[in-house]
C-alpha beads as a LAMMPS data file, in Angstrom:
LAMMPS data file: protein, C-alpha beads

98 atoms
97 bonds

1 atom types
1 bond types

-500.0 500.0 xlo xhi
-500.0 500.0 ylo yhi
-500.0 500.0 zlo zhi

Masses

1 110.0

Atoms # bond

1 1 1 -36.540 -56.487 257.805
2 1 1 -33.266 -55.365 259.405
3 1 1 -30.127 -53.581 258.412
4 1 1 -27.792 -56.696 257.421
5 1 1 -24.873 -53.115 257.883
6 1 1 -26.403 -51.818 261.492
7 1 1 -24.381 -52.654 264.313
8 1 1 -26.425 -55.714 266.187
9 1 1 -25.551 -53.789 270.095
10 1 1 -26.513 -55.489 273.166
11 1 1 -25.705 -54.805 276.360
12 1 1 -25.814 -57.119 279.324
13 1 1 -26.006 -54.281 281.804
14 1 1 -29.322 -51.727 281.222
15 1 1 -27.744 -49.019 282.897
16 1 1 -24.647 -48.602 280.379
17 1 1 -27.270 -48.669 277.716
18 1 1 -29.053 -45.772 278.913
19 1 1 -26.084 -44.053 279.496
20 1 1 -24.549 -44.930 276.212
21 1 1 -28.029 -43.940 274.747
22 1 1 -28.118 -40.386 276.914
23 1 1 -25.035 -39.559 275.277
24 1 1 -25.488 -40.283 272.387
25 1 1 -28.549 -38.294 271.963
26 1 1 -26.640 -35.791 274.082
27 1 1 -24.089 -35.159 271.172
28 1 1 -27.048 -35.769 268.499
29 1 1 -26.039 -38.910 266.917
30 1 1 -26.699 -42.330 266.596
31 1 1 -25.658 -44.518 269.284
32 1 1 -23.611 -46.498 266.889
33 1 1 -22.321 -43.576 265.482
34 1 1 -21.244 -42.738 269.355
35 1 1 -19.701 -46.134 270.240
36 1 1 -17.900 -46.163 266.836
37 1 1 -17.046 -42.298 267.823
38 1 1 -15.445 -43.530 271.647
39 1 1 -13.693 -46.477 270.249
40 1 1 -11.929 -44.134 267.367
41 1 1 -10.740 -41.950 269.895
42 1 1 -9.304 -44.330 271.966
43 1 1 -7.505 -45.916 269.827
44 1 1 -6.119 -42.781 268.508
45 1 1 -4.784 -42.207 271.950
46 1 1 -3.423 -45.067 272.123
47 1 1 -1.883 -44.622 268.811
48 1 1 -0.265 -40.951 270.201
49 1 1 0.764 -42.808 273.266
50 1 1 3.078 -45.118 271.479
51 1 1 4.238 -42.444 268.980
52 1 1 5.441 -40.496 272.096
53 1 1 7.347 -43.373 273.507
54 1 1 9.291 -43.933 270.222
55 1 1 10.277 -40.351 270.035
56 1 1 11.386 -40.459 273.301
57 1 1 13.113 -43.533 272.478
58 1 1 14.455 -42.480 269.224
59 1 1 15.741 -39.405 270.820
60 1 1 17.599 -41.095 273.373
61 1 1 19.087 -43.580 270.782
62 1 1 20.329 -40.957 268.586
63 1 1 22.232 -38.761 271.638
64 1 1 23.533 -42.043 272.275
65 1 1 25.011 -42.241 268.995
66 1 1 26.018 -39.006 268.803
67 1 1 27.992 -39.029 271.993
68 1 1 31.983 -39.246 271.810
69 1 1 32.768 -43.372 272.171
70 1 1 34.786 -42.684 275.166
71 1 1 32.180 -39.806 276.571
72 1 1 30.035 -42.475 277.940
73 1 1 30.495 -44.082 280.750
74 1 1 27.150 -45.586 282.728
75 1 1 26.669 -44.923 285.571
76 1 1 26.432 -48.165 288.815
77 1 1 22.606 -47.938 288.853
78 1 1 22.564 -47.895 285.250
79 1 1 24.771 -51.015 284.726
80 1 1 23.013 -52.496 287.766
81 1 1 19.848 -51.936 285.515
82 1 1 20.806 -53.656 282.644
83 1 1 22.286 -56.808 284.554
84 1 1 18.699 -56.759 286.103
85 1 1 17.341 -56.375 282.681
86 1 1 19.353 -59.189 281.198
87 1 1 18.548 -61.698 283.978
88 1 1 14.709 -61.155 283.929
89 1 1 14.922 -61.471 279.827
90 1 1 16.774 -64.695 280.496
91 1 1 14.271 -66.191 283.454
92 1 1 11.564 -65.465 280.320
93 1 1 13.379 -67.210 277.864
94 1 1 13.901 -70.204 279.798
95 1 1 10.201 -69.504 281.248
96 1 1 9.339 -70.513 277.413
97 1 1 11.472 -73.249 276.558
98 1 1 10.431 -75.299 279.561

Bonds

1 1 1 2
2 1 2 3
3 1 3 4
4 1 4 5
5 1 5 6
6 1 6 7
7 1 7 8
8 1 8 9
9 1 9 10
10 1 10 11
11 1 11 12
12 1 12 13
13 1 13 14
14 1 14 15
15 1 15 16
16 1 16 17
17 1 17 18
18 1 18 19
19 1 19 20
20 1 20 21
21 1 21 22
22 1 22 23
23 1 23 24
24 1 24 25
25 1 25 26
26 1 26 27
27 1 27 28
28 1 28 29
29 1 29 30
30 1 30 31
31 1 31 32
32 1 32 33
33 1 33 34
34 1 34 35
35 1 35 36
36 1 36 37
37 1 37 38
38 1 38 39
39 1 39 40
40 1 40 41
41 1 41 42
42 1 42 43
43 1 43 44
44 1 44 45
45 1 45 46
46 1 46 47
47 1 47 48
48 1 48 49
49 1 49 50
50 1 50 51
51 1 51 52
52 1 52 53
53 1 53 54
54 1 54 55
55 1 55 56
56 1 56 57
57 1 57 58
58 1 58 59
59 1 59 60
60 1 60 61
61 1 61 62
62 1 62 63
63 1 63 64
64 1 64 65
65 1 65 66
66 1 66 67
67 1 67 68
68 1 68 69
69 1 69 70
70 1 70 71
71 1 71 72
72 1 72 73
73 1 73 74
74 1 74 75
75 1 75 76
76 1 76 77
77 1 77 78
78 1 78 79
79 1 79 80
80 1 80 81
81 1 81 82
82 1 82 83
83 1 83 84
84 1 84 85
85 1 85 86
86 1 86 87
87 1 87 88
88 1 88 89
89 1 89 90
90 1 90 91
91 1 91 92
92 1 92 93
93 1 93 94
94 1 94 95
95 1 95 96
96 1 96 97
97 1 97 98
């Protein structure tokens, strides 16, 4: 009788089984333990990926904020940006409505 908690795996291609298998017994573990293992870490890079972005984004909102009102003045390629910006959101949003 079977597990009803092991992972049912099956793989269409024999030669990523083997290699999944390989490294698993490689690293001395299961290979659910390994494909549980890979997918963990990817999505905890994934995670710190997007953590770094909002820092970086929360950083550049807050020297933003603390800049002088009249301190800031974009630059052409900056406003130029933005007007891009605003007419791609707006080609979306009537991309949707239609």
């Amino acid at each position: 009788m079977s597990n009803p908690k092991a992972m049912n795996l099956r793989f269409p291609d024999p030669r990523q089984q083997a290699a999944i298998a390989a490294a698993a017994k490689q690293q001395g573990v299961s290979m659910q333990e390994y494909i549980l293992s890979a997918a963990y870490d990817r999505a905890t890079a994934v995670e710190q990926r997007f953590l770094e972005g909002f820092r970086a984004s929360m950083a550049r909102s807050s020297a933003a904020f603390a800049a002088e009102p009249g301190s800031i003045d974009p630059t052409t390629e900056h406003r130029e940006a933005e007007q891009q910006a605003l007419r791609e959101i707006g080609e979306q949003e009537r991309g949707h409505a239609a």
